[in-house]
Structures are given as C-alpha cells and as structure tokens.
N, C-alpha and C positions, 0 to 999 in steps of 0.2 A: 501442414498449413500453419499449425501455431508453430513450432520452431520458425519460420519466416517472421510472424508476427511478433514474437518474442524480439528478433533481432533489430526490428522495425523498432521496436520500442523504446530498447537500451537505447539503439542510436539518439532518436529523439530526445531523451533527457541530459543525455550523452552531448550531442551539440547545442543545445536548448532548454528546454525545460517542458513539461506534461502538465497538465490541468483535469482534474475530478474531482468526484465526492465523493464522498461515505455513504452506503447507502443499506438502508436499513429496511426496505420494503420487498414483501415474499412475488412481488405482482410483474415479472417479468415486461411486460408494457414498459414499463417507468424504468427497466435498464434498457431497452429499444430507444425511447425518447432522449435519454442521455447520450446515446452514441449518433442518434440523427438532431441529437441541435450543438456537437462538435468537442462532445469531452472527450481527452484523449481515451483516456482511462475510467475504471467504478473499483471503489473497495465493497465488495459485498462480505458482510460485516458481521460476521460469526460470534464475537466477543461481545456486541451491548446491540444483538439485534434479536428476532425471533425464528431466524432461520436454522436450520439444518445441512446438513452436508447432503441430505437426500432433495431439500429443497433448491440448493446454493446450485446445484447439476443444472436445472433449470432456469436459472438464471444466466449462467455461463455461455449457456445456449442463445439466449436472447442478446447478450454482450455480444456474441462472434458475428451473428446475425446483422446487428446495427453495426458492426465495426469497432467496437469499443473497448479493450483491454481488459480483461478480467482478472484481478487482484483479488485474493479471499485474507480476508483478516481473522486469524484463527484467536480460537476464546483462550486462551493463557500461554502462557510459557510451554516447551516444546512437549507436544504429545502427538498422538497417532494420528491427530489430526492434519497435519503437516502432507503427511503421506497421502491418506484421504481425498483430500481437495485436490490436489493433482494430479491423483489416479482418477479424475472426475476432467482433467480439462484445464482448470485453472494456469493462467499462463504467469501466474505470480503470487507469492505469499507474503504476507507482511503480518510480522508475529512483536503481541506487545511482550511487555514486560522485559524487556533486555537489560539486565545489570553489569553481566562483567560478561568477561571472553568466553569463558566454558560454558555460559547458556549460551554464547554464537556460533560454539564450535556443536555444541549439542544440536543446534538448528538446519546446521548445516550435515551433520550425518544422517538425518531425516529428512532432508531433503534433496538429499545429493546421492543417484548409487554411488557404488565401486568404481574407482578406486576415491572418488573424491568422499565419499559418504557412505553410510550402509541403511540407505532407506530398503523396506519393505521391498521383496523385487515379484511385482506381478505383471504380465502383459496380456491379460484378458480383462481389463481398463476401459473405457472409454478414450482416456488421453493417448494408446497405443493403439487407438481404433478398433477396440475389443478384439485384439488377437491379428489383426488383417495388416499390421506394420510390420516389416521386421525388427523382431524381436533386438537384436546388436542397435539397428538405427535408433529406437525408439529411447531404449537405456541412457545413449549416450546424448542424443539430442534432450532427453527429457534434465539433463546435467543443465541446461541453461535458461532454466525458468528462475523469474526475476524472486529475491530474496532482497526481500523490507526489513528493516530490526527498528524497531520503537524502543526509542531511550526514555525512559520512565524514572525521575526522582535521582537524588543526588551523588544517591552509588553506582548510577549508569553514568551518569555524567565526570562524577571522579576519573572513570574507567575508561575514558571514550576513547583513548590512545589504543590500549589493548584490545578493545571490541574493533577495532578498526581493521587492528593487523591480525583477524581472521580472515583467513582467504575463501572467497565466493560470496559478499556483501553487496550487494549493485547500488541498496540506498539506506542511510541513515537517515529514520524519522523522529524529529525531536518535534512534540505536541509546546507551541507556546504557553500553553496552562503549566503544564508538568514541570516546565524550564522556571516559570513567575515561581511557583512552589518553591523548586529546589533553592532561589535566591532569594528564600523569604519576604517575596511579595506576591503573595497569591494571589492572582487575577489580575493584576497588571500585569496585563501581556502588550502593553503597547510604550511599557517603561523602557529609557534608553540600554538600561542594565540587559533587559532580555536579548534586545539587538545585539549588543555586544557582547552576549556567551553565544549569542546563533554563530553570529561572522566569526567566532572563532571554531567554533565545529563546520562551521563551510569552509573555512582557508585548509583544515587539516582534511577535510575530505575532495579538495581540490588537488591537496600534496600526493593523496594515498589511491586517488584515481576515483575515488567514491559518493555518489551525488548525497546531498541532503536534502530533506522534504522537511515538511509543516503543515500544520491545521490552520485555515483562514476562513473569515465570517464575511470578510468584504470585498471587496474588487480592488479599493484603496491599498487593503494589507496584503492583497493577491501580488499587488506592480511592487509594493514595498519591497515586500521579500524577496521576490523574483529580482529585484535591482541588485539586490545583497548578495542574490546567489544560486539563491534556492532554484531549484530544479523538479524537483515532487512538490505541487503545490495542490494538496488537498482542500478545495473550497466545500467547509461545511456539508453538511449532510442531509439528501433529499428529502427526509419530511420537515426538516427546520427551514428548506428552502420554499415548501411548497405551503407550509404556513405561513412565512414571511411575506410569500404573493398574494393570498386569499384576504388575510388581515389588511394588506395595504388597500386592495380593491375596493373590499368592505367597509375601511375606512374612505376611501375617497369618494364613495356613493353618498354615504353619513353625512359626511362632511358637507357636502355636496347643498343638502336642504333637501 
C-alpha cells in the first residue's frame, strides 16, 4: 500500500507541486486533522522537535489513516536513523545538513538496499509488514521511498551541481533563511537576490529531473514560489500555525471592546 502511495506522490510533485508543514507535535490528532483539511504531505520532525522514532511510529500511523504522506525529518547528517524511520513505515525522509556529494551519496546507502545502497537489511519491520511481505518485494520496493536533501549554508550551495548528480535524489530543499545567510543578508528572505539563487537551483533541478522545495510563512510566498517553480512547498510549522490562529482570534475579541 505505501509503494502505491509513494508513487502517487513523486507523480504529484512530479507534474505539479505538494503542500505541508513541519510538524512538531507528539499528538497524532493534529497529523489526522492535516490530512482531513487537504495537506498533501507532514514532515514529522525529528531534528528541532521532541519526538522519537518510537513516537514518530505513531504518528505515521495517524498520516496513513487521514491520507496524508508521511516524511520524517531526521536530526543530522546520515546516521542509523535513516534506516530506523523506514523500517517504521515512513514513506519519505528528508535529511538536513547536506554539503557536498558524499554526504548524498552516504544518504543514499542508508537508505537504499543492494544494489543501490547497503541500508541495514531487516524484514521483521513494520514497513515489510512485520515479516508477512515477501521478503524480494518488500527490499526492492522499499528502493523507492522519497529522499529530501536540505541544502544548508554556502558550502552546500557552492556544491549544488555535484550533490545533484547523485543518483536516487527525488527533492532538493533549500530553507529561504539558510539561502538569506549564505548571500549575506540574513533574514531577508523576501530580497530579489534570494529569488534569484532559488530559480537558479530550480532551472538545474528542472535540467537533472529533480524537484525543488522550500519553507514558506504565507500563502502569498506559498503562490510566489510555486510560480517560480517550486514543487515541495513546505508551509510553516503546526505549532506556529496554530498560534497564529489563537493570537489572531484573541486579538479580534480584544479588539473588539
């Protein structure tokens, strides 16, 4: 069922473009409510959240359930976590910290078996349906779960030609913040400069067959980018969202008299 899901997916960004958030809450409810009010996708958010890989299981569970893509954002550069989350279900990983080719190619042998990779090889899993798939299907179809690379600071981006031409890439995520940084405007993410280094990581990731993604705060920067190109359009993260609404309420009560 995820291998179908999976393929459901690439297509969609593949002819179009994807829409989710970051999501940082351990409350399975709130990844239900993201797939029943139309996000394609959720990155459940291992690197700057408080979950676990015993907890993240659970949640993945709540993703499939509402329909909603399940992406784990693992906490650094390649470790066994790679393996982990996708021997849990995970129908995608998106790993920050990407500087040059051999941490892509490293990423990719963690999460790809033989012959493409030499991930950890267990099929008493959950994603192998704890032993009950065949064991040949299971290997080779678990080959096509989606690989995110986050370009991070100015030695990723030097690099972006060679991390490209690794083979098994599906999205290159460049964080607008990270990108301000690297051209010495930190925080303006809304300077003409930043557009102009994204469209040019979207044109070569148009060349090399590979979508590009981004972190967006608004709806406005959501249509921006996606005009540009963008394909992975990460909106913001559900506790920043769900502040956003409470404060506005709050205020419009106040205000109110």
């Amino acid at each position: 069922m995820m291998t179908k899901k999976i393929r459901q997916f690439k297509k969609r960004f593949k002819d179009g473009y994807v829409v989710g958030p970051f999501s940082k809450t351990s409350d399975p409810a709130f990844v239900e409510i993201m797939g029943h009010a139309g996000c394609d996708f959720v990155i459940l958010d291992l690197e700057h959240g408080p979950n676990s890989v015993q907890t993240v299981q659970g949640l993945i569970r709540a993703a499939q359930v509402a329909d909603i893509f399940p992406i784990v954002r693992v906490k650094e550069k390649p470790t066994s976590t790679i393996g982990e989350v996708l021997d849990i279900g995970a129908g995608g990983i998106h790993v920050p910290q990407i500087t040059d080719a051999k941490t892509a190619e490293d990423v990719m042998q963690q999460a790809k078996f033989a012959p493409d990779g030499m991930r950890g090889v267990c099929r008493f899993v959950r994603a192998a349906d704890y032993s009950s798939k065949d064991r040949f299907e299971y290997f080779r179809e678990a080959n096509e779960a989606v690989v995110v690379l986050g370009l991070e600071g100015t030695e990723a981006l030097e690099n972006v030609d060679e991390i490209m031409a690794v083979e098994g890439i599906d999205i290159i995520f460049v964080g607008p913040y990270d990108l301000s940084q690297s051209l010495g405007i930190t925080g303006q993410i809304d300077d003409p400069l930043v557009a102009e280094e994204m469209k040019k990581i979207i044109d070569k990731g148009v060349r090399k067959g590979i979508a590009v993604g981004t972190f967006v705060e608004t709806t406005e920067s959501a249509i921006k980018w996606r005009d540009l190109g963008v394909k992975y359009l990460c909106y913001s993260v559900d506790v920043g969202v769900f502040h956003d609404v409470f404060r506005e309420i709050v205020h419009q009560i106040r205000s109110a008299g």
